[in-house]
N, CA, C and O atoms as CSV, one atom per row, in Angstrom:
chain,resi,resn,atom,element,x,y,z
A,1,UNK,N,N,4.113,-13.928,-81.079
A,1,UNK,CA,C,3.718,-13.041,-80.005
A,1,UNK,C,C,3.372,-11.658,-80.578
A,1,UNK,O,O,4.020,-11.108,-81.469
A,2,UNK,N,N,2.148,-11.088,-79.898
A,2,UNK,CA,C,1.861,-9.694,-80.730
A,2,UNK,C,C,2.735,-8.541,-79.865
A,2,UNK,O,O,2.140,-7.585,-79.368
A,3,UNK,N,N,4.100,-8.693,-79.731
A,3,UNK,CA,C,4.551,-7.587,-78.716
A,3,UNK,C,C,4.375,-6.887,-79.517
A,3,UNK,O,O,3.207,-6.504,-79.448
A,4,UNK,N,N,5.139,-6.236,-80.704
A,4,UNK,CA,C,5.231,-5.113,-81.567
A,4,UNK,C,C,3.898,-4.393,-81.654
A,4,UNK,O,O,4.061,-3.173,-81.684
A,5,UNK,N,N,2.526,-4.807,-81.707
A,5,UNK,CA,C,1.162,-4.190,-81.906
A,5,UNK,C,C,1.173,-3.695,-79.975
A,5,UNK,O,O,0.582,-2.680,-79.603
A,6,UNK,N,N,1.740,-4.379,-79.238
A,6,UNK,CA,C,1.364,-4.056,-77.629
A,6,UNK,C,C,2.092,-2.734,-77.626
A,6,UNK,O,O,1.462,-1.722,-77.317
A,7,UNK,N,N,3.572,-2.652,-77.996
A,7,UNK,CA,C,4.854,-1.584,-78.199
A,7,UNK,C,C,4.113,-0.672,-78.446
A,7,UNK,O,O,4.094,0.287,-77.674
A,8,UNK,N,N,3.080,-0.702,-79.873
A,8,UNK,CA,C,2.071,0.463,-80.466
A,8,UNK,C,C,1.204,0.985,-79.867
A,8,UNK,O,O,0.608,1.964,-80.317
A,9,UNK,N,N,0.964,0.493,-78.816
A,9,UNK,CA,C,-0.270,0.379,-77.949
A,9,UNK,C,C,0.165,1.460,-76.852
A,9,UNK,O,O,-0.154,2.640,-76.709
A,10,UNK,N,N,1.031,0.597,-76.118
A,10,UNK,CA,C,1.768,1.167,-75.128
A,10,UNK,C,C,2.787,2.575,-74.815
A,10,UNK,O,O,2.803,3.461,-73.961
A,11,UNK,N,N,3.742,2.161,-76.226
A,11,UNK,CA,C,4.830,2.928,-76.009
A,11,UNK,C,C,6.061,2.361,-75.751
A,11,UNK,O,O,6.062,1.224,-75.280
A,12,UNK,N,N,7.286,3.012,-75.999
A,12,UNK,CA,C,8.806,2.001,-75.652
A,12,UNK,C,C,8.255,1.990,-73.315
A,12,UNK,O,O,7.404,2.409,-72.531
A,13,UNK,N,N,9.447,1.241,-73.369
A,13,UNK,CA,C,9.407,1.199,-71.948
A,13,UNK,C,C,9.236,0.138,-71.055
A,13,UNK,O,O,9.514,-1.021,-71.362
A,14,UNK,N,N,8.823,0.448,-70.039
A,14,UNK,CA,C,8.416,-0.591,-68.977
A,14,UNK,C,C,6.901,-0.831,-68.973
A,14,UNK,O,O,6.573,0.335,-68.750
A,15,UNK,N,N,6.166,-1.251,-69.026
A,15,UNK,CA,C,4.749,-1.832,-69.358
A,15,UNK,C,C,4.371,-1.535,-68.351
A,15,UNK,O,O,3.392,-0.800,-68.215
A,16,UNK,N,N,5.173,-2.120,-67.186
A,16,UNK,CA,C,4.582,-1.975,-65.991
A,16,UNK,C,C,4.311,-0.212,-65.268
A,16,UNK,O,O,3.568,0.336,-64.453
A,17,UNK,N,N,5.082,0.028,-65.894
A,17,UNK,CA,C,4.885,1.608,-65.369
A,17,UNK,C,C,3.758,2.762,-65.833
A,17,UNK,O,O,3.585,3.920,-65.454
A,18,UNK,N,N,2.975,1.816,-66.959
A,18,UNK,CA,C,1.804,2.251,-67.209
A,18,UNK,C,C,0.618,2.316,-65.762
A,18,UNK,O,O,0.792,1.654,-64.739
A,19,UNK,N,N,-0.466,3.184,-65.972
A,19,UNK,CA,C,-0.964,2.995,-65.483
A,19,UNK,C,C,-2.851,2.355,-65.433
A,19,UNK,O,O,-3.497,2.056,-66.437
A,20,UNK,N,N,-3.169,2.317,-64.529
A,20,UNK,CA,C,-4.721,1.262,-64.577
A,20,UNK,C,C,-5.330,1.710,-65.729
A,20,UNK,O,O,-5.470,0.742,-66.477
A,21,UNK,N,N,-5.787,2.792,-66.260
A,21,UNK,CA,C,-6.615,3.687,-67.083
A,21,UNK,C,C,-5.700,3.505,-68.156
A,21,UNK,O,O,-6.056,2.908,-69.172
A,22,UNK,N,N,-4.340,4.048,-67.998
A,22,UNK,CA,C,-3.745,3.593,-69.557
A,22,UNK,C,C,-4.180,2.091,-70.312
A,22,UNK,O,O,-4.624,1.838,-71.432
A,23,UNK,N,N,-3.805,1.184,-69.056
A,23,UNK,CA,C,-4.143,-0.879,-69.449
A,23,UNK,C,C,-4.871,-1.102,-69.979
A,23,UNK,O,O,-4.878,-1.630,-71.091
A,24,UNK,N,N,-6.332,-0.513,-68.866
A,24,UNK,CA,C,-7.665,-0.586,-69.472
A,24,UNK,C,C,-7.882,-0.115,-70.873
A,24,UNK,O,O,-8.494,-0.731,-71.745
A,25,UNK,N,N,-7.306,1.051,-70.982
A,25,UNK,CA,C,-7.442,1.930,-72.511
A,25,UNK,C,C,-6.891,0.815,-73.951
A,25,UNK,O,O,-7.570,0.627,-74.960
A,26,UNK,N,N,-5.743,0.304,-73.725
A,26,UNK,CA,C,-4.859,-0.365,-74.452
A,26,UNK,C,C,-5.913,-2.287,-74.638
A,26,UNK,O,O,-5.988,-3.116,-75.546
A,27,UNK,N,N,-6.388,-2.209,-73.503
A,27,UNK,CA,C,-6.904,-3.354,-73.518
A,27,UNK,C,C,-8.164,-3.363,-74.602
A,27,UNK,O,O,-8.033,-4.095,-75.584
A,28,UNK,N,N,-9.436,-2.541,-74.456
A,28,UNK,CA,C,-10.124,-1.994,-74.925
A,28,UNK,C,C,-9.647,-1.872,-76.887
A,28,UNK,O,O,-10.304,-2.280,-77.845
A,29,UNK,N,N,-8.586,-1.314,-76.876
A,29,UNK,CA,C,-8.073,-0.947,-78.288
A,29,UNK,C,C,-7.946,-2.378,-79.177
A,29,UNK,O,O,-8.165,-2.629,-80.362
A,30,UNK,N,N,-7.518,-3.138,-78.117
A,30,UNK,CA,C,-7.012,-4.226,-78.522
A,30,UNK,C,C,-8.225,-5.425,-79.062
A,30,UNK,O,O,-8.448,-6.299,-79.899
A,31,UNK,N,N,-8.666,-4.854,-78.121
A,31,UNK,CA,C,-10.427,-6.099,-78.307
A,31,UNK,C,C,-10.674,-5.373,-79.920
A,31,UNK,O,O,-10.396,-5.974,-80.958
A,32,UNK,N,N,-11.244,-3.981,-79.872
A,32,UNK,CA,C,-11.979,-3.138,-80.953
A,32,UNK,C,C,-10.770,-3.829,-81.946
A,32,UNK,O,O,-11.180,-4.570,-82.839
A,33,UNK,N,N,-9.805,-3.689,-81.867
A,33,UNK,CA,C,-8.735,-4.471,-82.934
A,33,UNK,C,C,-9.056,-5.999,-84.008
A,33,UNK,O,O,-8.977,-6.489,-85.135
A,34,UNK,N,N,-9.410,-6.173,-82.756
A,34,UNK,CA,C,-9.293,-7.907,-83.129
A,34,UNK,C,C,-8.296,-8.761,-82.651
A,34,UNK,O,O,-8.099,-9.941,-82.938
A,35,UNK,N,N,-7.335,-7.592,-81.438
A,35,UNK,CA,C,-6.065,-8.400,-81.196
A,35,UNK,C,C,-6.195,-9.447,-79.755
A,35,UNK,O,O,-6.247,-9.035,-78.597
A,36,UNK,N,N,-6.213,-10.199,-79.985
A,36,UNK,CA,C,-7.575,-11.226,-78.614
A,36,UNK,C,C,-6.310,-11.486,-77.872
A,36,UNK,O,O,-6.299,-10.957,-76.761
A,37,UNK,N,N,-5.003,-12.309,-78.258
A,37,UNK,CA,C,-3.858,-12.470,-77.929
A,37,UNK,C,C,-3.235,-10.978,-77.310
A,37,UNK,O,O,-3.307,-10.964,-76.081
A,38,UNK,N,N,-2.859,-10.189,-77.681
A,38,UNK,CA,C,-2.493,-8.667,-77.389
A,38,UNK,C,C,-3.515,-8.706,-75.966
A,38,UNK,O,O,-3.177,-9.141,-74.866
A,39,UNK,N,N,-4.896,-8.102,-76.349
A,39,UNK,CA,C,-5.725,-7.416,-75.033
A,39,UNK,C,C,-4.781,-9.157,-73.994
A,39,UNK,O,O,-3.829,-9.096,-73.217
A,40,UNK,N,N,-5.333,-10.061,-74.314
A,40,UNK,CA,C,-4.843,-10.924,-73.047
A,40,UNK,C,C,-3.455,-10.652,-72.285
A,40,UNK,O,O,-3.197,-10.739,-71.084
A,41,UNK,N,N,-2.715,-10.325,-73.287
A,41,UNK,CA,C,-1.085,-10.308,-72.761
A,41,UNK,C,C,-1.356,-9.180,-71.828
A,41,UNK,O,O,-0.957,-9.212,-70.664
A,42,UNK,N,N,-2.217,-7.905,-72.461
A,42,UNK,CA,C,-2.133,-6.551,-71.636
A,42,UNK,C,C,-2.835,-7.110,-70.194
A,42,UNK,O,O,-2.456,-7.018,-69.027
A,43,UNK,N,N,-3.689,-7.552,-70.635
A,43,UNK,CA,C,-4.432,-8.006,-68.751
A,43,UNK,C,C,-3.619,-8.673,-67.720
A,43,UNK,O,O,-3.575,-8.650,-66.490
A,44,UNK,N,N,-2.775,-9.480,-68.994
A,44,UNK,CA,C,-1.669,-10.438,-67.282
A,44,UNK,C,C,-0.960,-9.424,-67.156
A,44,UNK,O,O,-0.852,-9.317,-65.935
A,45,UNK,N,N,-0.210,-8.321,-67.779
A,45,UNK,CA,C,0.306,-7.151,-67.121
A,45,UNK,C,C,-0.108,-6.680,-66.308
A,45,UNK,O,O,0.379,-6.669,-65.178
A,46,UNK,N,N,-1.354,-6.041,-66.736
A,46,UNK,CA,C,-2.597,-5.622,-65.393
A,46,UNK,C,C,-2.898,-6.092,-64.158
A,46,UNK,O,O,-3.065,-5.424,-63.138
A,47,UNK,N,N,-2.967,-7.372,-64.301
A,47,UNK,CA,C,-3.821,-8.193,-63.415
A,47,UNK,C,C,-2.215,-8.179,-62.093
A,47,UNK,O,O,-2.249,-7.926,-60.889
A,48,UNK,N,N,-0.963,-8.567,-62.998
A,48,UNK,CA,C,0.165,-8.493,-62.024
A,48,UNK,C,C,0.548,-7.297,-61.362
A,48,UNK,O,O,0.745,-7.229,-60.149
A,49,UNK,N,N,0.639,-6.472,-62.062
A,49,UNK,CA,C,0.778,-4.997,-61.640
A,49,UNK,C,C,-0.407,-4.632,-60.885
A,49,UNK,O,O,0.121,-3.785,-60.164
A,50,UNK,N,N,-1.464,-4.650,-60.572
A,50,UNK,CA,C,-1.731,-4.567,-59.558
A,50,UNK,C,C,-1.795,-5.152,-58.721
A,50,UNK,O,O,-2.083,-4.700,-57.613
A,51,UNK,N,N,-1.501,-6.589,-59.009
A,51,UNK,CA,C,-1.023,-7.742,-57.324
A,51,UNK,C,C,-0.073,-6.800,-56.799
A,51,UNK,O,O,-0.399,-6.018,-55.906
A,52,UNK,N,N,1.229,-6.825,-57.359
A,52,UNK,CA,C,2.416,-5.816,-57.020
A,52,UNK,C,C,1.840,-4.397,-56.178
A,52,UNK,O,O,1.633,-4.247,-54.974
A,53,UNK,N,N,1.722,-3.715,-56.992
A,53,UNK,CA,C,1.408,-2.346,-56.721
A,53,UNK,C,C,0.326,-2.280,-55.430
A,53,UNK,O,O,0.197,-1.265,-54.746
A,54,UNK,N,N,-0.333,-3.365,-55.235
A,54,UNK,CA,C,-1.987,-3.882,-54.311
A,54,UNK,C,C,-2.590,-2.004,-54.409
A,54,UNK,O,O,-2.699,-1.151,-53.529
A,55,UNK,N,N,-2.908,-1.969,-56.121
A,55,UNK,CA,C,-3.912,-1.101,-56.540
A,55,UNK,C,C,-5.168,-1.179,-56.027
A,55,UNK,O,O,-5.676,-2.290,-55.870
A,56,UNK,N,N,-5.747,-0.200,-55.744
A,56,UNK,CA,C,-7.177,-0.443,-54.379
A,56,UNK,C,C,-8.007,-0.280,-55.828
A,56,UNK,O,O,-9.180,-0.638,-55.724
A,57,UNK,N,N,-7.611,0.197,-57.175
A,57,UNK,CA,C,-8.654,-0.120,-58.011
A,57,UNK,C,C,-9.226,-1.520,-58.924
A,57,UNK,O,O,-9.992,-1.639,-59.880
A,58,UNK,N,N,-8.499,-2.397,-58.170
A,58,UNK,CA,C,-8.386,-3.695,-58.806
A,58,UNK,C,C,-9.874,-3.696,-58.829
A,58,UNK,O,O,-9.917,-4.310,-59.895
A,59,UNK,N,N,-10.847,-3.558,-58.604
A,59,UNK,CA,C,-12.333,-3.705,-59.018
A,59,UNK,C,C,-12.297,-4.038,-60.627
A,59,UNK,O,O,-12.653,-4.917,-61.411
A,60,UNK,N,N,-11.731,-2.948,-60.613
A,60,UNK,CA,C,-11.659,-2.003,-62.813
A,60,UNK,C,C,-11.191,-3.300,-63.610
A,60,UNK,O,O,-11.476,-3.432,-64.800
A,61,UNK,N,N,-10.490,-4.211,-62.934
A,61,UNK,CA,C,-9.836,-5.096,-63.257
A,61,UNK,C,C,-10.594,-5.940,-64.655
A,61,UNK,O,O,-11.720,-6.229,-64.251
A,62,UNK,N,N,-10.453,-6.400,-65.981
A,62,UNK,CA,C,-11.508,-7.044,-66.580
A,62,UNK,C,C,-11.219,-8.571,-66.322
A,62,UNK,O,O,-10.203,-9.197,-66.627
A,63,UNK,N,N,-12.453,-9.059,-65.634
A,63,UNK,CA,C,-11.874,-10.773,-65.818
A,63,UNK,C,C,-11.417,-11.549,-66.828
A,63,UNK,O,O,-11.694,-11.104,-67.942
A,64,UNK,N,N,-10.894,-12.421,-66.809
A,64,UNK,CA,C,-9.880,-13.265,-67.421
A,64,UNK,C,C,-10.786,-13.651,-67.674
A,64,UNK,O,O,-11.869,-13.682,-67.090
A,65,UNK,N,N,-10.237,-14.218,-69.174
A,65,UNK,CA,C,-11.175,-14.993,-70.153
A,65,UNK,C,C,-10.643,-16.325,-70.000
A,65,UNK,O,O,-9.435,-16.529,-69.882
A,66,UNK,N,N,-11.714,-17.449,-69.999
A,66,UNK,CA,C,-11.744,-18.166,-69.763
A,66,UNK,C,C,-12.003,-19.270,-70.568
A,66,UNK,O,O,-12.028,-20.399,-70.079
């Protein structure tokens, strides 16, 4: 599991308490990385956290790779 590169990404903490623009940012880093596993893990964070949260920016959302 790439947590430790996500930790780097993110920061200690709750993941979830990031926010949309942070995800997106981290997600982004992660692609330019090469970390394909990482950006994915960050999106099911995303993608849940805003089910939860029912973020009205879920647009921003990047689709799931498929």
């Amino acid at each position: 599991m790439p947590w430790a590169y996500i930790r780097s990404l993110l920061g200690p903490g709750l993941h979830w308490d990031r926010t949309q623009p942070q995800l997106l940012a981290a997600i982004a880093q992660a692609d330019k990385d090469g970390q394909a596993d990482a950006a994915e893990h960050i999106r099911i964070i995303l993608r849940l956290r805003n089910r939860v949260l029912m973020d009205v920016e879920q647009k921003e959302t990047p689709p799931e790779r498929g």
